[in-house]
C-alpha positions in Angstrom: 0.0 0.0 0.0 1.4 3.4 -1.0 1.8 6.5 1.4 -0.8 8.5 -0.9 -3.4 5.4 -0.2 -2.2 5.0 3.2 -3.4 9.2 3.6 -6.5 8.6 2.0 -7.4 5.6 4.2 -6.4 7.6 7.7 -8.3 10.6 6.0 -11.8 8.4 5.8 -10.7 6.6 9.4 -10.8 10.0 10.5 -14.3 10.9 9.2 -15.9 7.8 10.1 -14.7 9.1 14.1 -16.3 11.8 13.6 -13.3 14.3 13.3 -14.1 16.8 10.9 -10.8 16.9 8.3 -9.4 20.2 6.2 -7.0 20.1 3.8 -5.6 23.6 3.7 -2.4 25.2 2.4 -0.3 25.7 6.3 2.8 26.7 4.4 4.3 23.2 5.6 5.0 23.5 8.8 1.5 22.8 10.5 -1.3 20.7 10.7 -2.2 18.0 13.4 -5.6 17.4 15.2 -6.8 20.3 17.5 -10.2 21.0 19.5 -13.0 24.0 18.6 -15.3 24.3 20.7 -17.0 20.8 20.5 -15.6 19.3 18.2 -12.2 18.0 17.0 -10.3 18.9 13.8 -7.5 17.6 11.7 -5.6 19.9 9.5 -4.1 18.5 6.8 -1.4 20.7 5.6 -1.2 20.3 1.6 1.8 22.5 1.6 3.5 19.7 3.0 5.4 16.9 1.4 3.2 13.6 1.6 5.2 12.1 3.8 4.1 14.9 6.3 1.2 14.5 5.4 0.8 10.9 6.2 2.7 11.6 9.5 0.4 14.3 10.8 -2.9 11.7 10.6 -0.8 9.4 11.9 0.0 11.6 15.2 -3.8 12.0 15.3 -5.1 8.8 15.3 -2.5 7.1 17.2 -3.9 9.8 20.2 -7.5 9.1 19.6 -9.2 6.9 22.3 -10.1 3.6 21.1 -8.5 3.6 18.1 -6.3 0.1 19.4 -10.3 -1.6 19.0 -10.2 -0.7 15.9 -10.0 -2.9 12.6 -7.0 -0.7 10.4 -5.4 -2.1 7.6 -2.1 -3.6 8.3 0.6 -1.0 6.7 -2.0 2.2 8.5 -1.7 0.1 12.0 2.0 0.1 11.6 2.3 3.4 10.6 0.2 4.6 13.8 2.0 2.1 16.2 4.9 3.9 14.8 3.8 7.3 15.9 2.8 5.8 19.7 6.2 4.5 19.8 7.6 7.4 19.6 5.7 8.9 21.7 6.5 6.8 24.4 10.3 7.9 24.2 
């Protein structure tokens, strides 16, 4: 699975949480999940390389409660298990 499908899948993931997702220019240096008012956000920055990209869902969905109950593709579980682990450092 390539990183641009791997973005697309975190991208529905996301939806189907009920995080509301915007693809926006951020000059490629932002993006990330953030809360307003009630209810949560993920920017994704298109400025960015994809790589970024990718990364930045990542970092959101490896944060979101629950998300280890959920049923992810293989390579898009990996990628997220990625991101926890390196949080835990």
């Amino acid at each position: 699975m390539d990183i641009n499908a791997q973005l697309e899948n975190m991208i529905e993931i996301a939806k189907q949480l009920g995080i509301e997702v915007r693809s926006l220019g951020l000059y490629g240096s932002g993006g990330g999940l953030c809360q307003l008012r009630d209810k949560y956000v993920l920017f994704v920055d298109t400025d960015a390389d994809i790589a970024t990209q990718a990364n930045q869902c990542a970092v959101a969905l490896a944060s979101w409660p629950g998300i280890d109950d959920m049923f992810l593709l293989p390579p898009v579980r990996v990628r997220i298990d990625q991101c926890k682990q390196n949080d835990d450092m």
